[in-house]
N, CA, C and O atoms as CSV, one atom per row, in Angstrom:
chain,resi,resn,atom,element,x,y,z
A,1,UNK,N,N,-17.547,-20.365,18.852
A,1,UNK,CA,C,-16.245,-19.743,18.696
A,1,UNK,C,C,-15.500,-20.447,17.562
A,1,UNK,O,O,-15.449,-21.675,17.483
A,2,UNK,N,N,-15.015,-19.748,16.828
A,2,UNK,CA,C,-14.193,-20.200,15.772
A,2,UNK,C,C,-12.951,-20.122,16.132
A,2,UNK,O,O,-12.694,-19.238,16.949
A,3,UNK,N,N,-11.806,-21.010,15.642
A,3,UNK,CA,C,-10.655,-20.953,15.642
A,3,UNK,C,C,-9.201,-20.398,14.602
A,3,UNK,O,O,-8.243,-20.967,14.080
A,4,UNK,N,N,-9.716,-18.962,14.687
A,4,UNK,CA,C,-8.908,-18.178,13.485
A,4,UNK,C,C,-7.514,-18.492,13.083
A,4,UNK,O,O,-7.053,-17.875,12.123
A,5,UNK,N,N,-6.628,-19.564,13.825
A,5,UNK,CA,C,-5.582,-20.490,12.994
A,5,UNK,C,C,-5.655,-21.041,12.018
A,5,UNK,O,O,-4.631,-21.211,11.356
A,6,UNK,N,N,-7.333,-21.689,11.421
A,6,UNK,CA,C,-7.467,-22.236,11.412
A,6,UNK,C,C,-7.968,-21.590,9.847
A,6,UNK,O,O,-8.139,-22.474,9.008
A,7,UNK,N,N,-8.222,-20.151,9.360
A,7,UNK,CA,C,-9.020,-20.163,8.657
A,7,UNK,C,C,-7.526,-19.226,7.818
A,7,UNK,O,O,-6.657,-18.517,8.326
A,8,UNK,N,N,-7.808,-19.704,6.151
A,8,UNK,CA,C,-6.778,-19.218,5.150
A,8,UNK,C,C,-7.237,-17.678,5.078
A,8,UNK,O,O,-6.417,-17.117,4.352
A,9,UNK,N,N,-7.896,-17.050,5.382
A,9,UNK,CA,C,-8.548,-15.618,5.022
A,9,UNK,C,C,-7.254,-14.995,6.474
A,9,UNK,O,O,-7.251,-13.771,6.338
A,10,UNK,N,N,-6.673,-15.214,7.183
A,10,UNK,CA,C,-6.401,-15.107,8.438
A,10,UNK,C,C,-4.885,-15.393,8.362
A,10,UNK,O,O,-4.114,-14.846,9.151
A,11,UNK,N,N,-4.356,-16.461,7.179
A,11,UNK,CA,C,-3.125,-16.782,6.660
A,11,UNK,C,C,-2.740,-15.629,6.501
A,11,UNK,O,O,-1.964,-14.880,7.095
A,12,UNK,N,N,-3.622,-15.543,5.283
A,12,UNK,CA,C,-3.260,-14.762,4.118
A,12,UNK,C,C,-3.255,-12.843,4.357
A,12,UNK,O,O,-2.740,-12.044,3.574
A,13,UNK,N,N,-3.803,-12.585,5.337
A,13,UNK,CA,C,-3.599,-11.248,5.928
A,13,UNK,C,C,-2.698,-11.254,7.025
A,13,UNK,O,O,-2.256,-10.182,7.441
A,14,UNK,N,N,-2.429,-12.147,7.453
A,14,UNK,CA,C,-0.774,-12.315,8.225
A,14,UNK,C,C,0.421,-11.808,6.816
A,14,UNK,O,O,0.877,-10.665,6.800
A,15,UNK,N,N,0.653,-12.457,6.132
A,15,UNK,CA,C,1.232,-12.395,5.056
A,15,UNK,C,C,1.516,-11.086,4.542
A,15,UNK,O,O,2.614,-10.531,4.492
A,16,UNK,N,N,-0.189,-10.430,3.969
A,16,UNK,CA,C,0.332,-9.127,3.499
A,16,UNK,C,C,0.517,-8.376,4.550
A,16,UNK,O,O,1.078,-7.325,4.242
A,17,UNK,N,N,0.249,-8.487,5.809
A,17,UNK,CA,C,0.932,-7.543,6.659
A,17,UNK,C,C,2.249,-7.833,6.453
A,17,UNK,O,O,2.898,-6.820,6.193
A,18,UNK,N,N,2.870,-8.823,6.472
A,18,UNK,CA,C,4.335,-8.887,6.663
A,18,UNK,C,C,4.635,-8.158,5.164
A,18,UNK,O,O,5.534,-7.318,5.137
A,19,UNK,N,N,4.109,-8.376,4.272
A,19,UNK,CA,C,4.410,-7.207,3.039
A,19,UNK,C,C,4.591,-5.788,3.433
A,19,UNK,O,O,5.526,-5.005,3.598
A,20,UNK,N,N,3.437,-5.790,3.503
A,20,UNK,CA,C,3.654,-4.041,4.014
A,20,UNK,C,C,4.686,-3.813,4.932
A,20,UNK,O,O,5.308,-2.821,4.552
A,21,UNK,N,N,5.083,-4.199,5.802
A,21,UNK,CA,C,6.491,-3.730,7.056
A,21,UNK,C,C,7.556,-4.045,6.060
A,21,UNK,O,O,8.609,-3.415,6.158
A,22,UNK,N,N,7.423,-4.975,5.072
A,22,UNK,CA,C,8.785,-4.955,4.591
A,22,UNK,C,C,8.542,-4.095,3.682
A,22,UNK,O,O,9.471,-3.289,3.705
A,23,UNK,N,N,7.288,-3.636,2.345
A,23,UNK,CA,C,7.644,-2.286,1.898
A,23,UNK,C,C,7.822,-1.053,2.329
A,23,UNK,O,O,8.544,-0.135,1.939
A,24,UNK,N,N,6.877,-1.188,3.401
A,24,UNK,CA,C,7.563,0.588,4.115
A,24,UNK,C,C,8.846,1.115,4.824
A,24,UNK,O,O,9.394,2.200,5.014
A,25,UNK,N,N,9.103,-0.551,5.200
A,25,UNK,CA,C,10.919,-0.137,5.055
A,25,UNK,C,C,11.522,1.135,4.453
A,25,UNK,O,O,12.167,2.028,5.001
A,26,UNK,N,N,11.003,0.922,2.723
A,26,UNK,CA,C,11.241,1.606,1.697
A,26,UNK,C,C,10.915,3.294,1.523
A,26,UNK,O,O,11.166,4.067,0.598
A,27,UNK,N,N,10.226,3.496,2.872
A,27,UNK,CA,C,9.598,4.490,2.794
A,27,UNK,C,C,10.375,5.262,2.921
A,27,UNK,O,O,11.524,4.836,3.040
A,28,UNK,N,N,10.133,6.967,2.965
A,28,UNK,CA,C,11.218,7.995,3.587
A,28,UNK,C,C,10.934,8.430,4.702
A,28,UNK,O,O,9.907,9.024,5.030
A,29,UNK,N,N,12.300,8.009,5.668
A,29,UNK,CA,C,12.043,8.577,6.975
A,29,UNK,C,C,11.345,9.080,7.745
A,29,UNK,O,O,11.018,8.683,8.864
A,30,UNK,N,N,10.917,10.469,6.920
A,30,UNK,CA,C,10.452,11.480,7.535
A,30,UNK,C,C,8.684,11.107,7.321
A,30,UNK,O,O,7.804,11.772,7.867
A,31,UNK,N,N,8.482,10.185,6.623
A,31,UNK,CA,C,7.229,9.517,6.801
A,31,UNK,C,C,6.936,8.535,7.665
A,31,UNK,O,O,5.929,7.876,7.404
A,32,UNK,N,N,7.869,8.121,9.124
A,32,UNK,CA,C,7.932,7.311,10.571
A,32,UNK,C,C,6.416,7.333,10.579
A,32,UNK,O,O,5.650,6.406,10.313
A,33,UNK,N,N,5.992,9.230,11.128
A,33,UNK,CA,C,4.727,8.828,12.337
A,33,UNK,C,C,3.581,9.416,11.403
A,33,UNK,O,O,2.567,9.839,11.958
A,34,UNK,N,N,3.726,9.492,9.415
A,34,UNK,CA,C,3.028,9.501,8.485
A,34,UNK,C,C,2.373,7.774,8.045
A,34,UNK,O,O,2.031,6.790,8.702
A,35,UNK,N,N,2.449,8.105,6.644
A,35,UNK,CA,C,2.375,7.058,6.246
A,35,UNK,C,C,2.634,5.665,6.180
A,35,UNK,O,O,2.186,4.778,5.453
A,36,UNK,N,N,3.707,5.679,7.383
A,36,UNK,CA,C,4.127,4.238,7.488
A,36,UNK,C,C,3.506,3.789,8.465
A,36,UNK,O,O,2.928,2.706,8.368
A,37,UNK,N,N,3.483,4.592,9.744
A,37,UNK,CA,C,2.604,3.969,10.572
A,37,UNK,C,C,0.967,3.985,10.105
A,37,UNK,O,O,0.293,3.183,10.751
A,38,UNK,N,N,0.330,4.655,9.235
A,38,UNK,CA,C,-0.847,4.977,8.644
A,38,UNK,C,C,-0.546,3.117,8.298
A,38,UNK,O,O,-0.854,2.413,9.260
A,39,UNK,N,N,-0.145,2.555,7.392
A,39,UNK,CA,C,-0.714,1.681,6.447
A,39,UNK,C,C,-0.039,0.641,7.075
A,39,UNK,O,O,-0.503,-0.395,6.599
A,40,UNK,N,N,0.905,0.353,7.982
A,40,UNK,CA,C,1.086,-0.658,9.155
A,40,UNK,C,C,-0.169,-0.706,9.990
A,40,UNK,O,O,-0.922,-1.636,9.701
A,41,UNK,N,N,-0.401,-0.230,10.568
A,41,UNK,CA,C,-1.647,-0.178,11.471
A,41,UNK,C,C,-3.013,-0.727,10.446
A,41,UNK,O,O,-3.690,-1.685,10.820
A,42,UNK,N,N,-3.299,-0.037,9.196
A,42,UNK,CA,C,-4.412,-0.856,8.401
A,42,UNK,C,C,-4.295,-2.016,8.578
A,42,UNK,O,O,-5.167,-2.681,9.136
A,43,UNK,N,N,-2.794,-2.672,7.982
A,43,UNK,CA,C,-2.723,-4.116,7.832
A,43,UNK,C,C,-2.754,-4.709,8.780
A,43,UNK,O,O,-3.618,-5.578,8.892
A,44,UNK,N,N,-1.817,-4.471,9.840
A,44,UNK,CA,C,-2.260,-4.987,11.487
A,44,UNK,C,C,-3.609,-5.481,11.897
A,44,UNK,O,O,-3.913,-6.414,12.639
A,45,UNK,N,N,-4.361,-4.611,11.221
A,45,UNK,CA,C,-6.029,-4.427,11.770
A,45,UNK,C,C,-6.680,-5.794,11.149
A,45,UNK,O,O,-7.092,-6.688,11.889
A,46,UNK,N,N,-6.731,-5.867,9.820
A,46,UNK,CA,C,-6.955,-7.282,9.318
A,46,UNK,C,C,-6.623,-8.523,9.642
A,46,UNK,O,O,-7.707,-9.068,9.850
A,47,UNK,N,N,-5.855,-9.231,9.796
A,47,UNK,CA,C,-5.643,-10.064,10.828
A,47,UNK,C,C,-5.950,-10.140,12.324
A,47,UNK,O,O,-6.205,-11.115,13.031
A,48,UNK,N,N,-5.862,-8.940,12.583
A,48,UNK,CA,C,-6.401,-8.936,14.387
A,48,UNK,C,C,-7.995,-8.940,14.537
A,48,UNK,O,O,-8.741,-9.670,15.189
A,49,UNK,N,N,-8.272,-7.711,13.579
A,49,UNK,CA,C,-10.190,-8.099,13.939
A,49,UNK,C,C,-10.490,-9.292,13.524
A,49,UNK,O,O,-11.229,-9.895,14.302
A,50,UNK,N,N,-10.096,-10.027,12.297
A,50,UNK,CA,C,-10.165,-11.724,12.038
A,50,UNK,C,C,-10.205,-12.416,13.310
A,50,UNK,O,O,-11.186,-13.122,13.541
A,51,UNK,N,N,-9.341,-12.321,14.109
A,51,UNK,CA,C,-8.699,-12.803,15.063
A,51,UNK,C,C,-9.626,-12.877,16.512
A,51,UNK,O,O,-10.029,-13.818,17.196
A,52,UNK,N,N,-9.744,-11.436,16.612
A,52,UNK,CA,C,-10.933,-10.499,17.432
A,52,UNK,C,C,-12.145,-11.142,17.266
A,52,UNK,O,O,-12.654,-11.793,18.179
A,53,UNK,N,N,-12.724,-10.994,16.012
A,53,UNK,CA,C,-13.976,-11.350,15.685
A,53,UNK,C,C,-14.243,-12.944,16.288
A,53,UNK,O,O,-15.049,-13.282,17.155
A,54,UNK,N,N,-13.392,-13.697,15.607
A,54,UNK,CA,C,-13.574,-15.167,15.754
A,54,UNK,C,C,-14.048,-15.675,17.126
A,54,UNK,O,O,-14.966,-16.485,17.256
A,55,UNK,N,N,-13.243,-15.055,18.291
A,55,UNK,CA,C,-13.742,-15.407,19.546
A,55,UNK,C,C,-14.455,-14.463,20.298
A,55,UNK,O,O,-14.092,-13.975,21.368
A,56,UNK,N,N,-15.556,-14.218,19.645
A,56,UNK,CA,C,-16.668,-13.450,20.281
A,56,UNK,C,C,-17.781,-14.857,20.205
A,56,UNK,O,O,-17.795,-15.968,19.676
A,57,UNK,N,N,-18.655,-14.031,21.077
A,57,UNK,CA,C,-19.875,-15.129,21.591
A,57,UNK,C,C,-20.621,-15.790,20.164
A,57,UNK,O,O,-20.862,-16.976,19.934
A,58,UNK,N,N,-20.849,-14.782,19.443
A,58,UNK,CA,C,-21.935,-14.928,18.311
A,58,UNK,C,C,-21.036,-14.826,16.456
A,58,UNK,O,O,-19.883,-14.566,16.114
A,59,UNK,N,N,-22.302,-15.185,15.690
A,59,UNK,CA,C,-21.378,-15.053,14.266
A,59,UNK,C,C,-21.939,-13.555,14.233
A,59,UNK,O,O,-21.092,-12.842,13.696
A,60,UNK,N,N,-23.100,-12.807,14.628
A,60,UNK,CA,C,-23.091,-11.530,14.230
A,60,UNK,C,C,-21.920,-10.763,15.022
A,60,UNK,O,O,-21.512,-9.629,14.769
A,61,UNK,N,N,-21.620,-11.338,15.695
A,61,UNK,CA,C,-20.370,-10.390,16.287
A,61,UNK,C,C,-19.177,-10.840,15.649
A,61,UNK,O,O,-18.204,-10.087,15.607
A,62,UNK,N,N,-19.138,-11.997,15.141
A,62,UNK,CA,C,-17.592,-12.299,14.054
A,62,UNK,C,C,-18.042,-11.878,12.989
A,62,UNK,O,O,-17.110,-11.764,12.192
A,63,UNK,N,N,-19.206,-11.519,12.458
A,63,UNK,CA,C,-19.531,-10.539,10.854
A,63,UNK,C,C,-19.217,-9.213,11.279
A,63,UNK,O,O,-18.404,-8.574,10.610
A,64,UNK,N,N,-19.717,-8.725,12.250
A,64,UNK,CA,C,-19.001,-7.118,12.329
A,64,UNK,C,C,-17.853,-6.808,12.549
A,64,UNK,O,O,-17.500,-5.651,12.320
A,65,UNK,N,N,-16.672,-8.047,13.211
A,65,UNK,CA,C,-15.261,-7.839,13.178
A,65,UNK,C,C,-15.074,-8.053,11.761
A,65,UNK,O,O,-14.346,-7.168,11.312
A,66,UNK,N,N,-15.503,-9.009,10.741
A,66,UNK,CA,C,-15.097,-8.832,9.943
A,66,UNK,C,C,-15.272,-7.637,8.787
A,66,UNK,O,O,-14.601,-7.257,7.827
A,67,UNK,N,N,-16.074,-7.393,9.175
A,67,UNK,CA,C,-16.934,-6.389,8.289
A,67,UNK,C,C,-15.628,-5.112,8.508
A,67,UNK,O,O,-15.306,-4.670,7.405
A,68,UNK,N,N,-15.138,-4.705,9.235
A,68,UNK,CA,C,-13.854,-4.163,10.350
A,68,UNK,C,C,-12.982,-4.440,9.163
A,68,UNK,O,O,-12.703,-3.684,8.232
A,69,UNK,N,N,-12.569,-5.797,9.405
A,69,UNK,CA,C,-11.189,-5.912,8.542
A,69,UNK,C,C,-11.373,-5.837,6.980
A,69,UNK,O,O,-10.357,-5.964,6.297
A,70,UNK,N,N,-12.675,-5.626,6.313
A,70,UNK,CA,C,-12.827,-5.476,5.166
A,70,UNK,C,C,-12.092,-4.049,4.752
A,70,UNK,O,O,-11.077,-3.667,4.170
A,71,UNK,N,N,-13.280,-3.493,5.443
A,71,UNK,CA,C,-12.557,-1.901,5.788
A,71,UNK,C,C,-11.313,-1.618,5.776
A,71,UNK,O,O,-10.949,-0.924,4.827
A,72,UNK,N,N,-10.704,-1.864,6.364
A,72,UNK,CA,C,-9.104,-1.939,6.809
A,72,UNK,C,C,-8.104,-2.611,5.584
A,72,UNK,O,O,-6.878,-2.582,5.685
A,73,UNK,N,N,-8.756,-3.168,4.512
A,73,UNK,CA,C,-8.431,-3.660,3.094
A,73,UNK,C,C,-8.553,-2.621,2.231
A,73,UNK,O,O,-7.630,-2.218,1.523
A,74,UNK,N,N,-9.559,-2.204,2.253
A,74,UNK,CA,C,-9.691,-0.822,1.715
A,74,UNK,C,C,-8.895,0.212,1.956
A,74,UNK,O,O,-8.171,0.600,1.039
A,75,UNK,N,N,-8.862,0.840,3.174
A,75,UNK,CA,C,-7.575,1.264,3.097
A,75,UNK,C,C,-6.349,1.395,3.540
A,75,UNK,O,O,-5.785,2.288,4.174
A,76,UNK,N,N,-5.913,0.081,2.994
A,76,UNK,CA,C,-4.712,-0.388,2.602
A,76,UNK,C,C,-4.437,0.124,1.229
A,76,UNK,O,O,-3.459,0.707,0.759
A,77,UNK,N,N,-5.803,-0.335,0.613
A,77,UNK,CA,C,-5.683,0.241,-1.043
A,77,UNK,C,C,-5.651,1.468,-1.343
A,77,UNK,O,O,-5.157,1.871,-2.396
A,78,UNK,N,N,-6.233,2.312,-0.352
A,78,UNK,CA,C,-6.049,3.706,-0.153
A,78,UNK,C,C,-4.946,4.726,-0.385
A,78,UNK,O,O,-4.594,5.602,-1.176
A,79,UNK,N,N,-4.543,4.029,0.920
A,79,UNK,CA,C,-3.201,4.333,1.408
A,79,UNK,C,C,-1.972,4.388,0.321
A,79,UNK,O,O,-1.184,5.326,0.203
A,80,UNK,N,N,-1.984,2.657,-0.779
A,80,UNK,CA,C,-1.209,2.526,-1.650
A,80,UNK,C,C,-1.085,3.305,-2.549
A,80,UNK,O,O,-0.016,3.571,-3.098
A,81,UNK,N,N,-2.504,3.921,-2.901
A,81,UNK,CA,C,-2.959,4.776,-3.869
A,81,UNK,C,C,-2.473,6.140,-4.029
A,81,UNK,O,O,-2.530,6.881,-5.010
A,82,UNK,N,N,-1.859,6.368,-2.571
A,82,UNK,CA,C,-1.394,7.719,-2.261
A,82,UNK,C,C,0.433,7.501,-2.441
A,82,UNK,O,O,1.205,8.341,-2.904
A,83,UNK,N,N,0.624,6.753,-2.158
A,83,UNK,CA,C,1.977,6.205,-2.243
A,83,UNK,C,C,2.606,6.079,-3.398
A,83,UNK,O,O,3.691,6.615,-3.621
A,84,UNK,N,N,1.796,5.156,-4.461
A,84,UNK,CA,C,2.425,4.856,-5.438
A,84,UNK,C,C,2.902,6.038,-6.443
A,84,UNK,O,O,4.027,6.010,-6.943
A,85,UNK,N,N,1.949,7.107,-6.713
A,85,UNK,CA,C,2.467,8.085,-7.329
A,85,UNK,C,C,3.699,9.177,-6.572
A,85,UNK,O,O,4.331,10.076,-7.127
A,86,UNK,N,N,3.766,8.696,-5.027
A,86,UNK,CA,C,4.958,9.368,-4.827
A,86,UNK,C,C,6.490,8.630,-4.575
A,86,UNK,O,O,7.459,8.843,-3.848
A,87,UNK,N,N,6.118,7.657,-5.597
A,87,UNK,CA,C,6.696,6.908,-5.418
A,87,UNK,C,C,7.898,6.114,-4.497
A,87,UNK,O,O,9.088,5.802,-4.500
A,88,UNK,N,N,6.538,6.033,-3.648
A,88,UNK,CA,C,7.186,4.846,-2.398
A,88,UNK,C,C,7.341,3.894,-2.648
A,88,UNK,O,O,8.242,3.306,-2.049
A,89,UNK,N,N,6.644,3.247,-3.570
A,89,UNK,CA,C,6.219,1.727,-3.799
A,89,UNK,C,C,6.548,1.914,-5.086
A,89,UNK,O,O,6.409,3.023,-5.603
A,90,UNK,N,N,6.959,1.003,-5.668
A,90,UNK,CA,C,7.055,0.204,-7.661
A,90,UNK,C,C,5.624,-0.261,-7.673
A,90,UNK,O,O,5.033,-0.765,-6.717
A,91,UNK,N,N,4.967,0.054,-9.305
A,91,UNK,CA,C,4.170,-0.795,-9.921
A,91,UNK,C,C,3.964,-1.896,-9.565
A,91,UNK,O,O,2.778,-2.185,-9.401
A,92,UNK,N,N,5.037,-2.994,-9.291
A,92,UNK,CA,C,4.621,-4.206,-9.354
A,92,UNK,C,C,4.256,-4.719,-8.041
A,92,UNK,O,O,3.321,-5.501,-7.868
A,93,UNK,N,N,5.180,-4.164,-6.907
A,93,UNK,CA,C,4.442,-4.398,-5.382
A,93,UNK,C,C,3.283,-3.803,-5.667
A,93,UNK,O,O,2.404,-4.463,-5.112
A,94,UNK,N,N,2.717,-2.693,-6.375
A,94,UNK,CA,C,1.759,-1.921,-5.579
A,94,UNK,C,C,0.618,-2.826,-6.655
A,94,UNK,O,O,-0.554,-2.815,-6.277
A,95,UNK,N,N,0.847,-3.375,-7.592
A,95,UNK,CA,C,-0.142,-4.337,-8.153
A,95,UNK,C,C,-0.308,-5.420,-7.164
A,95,UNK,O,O,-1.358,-5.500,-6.526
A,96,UNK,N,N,0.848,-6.422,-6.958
A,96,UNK,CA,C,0.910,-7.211,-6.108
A,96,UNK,C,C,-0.175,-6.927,-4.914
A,96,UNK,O,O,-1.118,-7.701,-4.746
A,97,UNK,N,N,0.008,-5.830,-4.139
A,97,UNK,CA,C,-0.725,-5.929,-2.678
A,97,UNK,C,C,-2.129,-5.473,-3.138
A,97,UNK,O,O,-3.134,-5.565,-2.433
A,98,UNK,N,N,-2.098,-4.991,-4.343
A,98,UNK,CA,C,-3.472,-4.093,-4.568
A,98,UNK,C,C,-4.398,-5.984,-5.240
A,98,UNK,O,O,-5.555,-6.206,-4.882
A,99,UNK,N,N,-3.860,-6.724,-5.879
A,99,UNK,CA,C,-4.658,-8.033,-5.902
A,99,UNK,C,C,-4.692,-8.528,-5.018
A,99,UNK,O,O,-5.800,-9.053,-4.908
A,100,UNK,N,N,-3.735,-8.824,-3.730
A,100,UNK,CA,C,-4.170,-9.667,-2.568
A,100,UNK,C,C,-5.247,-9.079,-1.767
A,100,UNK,O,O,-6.339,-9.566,-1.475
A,101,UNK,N,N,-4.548,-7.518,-1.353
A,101,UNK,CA,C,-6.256,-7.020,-0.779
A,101,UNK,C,C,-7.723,-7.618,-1.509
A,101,UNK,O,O,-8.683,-8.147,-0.948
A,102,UNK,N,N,-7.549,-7.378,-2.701
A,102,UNK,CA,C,-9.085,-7.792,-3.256
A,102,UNK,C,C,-9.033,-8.793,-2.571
A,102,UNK,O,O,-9.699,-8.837,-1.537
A,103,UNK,N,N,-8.076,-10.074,-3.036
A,103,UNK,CA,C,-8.581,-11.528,-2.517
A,103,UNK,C,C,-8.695,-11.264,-1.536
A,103,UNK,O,O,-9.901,-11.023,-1.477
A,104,UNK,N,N,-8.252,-11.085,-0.477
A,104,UNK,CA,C,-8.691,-11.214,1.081
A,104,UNK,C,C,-10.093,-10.743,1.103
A,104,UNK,O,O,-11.094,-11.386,1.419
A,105,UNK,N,N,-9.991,-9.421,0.686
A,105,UNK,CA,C,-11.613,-8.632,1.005
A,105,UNK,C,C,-12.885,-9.713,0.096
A,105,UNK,O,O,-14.077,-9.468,0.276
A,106,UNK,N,N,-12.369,-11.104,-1.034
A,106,UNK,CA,C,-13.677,-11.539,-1.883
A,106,UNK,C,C,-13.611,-12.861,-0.887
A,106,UNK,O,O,-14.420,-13.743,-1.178
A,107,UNK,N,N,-12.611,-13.154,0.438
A,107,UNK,CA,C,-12.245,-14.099,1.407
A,107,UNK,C,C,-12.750,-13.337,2.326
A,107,UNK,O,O,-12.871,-14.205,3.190
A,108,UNK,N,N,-13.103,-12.476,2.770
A,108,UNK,CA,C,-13.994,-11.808,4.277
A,108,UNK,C,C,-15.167,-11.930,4.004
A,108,UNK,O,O,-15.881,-12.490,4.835
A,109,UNK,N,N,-15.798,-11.406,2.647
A,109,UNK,CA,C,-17.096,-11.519,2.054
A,109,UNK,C,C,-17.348,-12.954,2.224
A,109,UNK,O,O,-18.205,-12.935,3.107
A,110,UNK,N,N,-17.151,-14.129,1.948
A,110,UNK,CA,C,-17.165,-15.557,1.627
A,110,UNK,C,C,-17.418,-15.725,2.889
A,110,UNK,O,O,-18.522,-16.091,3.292
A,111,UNK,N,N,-16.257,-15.437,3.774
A,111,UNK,CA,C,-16.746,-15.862,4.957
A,111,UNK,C,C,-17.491,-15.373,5.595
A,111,UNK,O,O,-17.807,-16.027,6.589
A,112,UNK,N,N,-18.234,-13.885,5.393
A,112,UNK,CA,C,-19.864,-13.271,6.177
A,112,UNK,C,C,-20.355,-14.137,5.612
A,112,UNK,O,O,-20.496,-14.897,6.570
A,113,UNK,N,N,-20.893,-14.856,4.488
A,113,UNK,CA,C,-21.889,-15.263,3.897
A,113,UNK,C,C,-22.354,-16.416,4.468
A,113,UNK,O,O,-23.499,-16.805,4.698
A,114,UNK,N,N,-20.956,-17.043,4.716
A,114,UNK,CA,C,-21.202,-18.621,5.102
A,114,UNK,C,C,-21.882,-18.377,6.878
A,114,UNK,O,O,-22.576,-19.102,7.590
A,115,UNK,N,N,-21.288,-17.039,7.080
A,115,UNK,CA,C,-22.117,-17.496,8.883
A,115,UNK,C,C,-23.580,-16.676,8.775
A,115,UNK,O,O,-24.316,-16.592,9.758
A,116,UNK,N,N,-23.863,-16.183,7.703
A,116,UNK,CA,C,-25.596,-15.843,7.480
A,116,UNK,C,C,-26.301,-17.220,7.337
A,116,UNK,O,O,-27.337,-17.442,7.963
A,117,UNK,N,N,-25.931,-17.835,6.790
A,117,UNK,CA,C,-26.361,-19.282,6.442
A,117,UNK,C,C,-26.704,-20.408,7.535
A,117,UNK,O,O,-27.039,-21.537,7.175
C-alpha cells in the first residue's frame, strides 16, 4: 500500500482541481448541470483514483487506478477545448491548466513505470 499524501503527482492534482472550481465559477449559469459539473467531476477524478488506486492490495491495481486518472486528464483537456472557444475560460488559464494536465499525465506515466519495475 502506498501512501498517496505522500506522492507530488497527488499534490499537484489537488491543486488543479482547486483551479478548475475556481474557473468555472466563471462559467454561465445555465451551464450548473453542463459543463461545470462535466469538468469538476474530471478533475475530482484525478486525485481520487490517485488516492483510490494507492490503497488497493497490488501495484497492478494502483496502475489501473492510475491509468483512470490519466484519462480523466485528458478530459479535462477536452472539456477546456470546448470551453475556450466559447469563451469561458481566457487563453492564459486555459494554457495554464492545459500544461499542468500534461505534467500530471508525464507524473502518472512516471509513476506506472516505476511500479512495472
Amino acid at each position: 500500500m502506498n501512501r498517496y499524501e505522500k506522492l507530488d503527482v497527488w499534490h499537484k492534482a489537488i491543486e488543479l482541481t482547486k483551479d478548475i472550481y475556481h474557473l468555472s465559477n466563471q462559467f454561465p449559469e445555465d451551464e450548473k448541470f453542463g459543463l461545470i459539473s462535466q469538468i469538476r467531476r474530471a478533475a475530482v477524478s484525478i486525485p481520487a483514483n490517485i488516492a483510490e488506486g494507492s490503497g488497493r492490495n497490488s501495484n497492478k491495481e494502483f496502475n489501473h487506478f492510475l491509468g483512470i486518472a490519466s484519462g480523466s486528464c485528458s478530459e479535462v483537456e477536452t472539456l477546456l477545448f470546448i470551453d475556450e472557444p466559447l469563451n469561458f475560460v481566457g487563453k492564459k488559464e486555459f494554457d495554464d491548466i492545459i500544461v499542468n494536465t500534461g505534467h500530471i499525465r508525464n507524473m502518472i506515466f512516471k509513476l506506472q513505470k516505476s511500479l512495472s519495475n
